[in-house]
N, C-alpha and C positions, 0 to 999 in steps of 0.2 A: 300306637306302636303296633307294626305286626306281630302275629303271631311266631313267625320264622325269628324275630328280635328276642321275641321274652321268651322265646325255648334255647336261643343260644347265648344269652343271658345268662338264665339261671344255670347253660354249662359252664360259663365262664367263672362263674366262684369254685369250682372246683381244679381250676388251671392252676398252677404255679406262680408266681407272684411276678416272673418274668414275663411270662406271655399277659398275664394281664397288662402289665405295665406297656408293653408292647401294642396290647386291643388298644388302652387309652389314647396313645401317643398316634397311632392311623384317625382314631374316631377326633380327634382333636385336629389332626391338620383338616379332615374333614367340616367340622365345625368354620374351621378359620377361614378354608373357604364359600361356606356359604354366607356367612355374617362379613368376610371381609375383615375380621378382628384376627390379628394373631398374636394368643399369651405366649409372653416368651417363658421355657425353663429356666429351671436355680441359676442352669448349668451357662445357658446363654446369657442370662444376666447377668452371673458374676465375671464374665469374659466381655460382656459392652463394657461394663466398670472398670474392666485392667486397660481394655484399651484407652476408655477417657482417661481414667489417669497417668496411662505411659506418655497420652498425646500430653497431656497437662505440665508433664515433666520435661518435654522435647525432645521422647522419646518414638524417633518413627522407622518404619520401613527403611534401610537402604537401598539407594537408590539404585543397586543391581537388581535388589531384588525385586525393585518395582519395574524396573527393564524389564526384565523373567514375565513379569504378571501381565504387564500389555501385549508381551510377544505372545506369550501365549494365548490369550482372552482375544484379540485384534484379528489373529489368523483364523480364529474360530466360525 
């Protein structure tokens, strides 16, 4: 580790629990890019899970709404 690391480091325990949280979540997509692994959050997990189980129930997108999403994403 560099030195410029473990001097901004050790400022980092004295941050706010917000910006920490914030340092993690840069230093993490960072990680996910180098390994190519990416962990998902609580927050993203609990939201794959609502969607498998909306799909599981037959519950999907309207189909205007999916019009909306290729108009948009297509002209991009």
């Amino acid at each position: 580790m560099t030195q410029k690391t473990k001097r901004l480091l050790e400022q980092v325990e004295t941050w706010p629990a917000e910006d920490q949280e914030e340092l993690a979540s840069v230093a993490s997509e960072i990680e996910s890019r180098r390994t190519g692994i990416y962990n998902l959050s609580d927050t993203e997990r609990a939201r794959i899970r609502q969607g498998i189980a909306a799909a599981e129930e037959g519950n999907f997108a309207p189909e205007s709404e999916m019009e909306e999403f290729y108009k948009l994403h297509r002209e991009a």
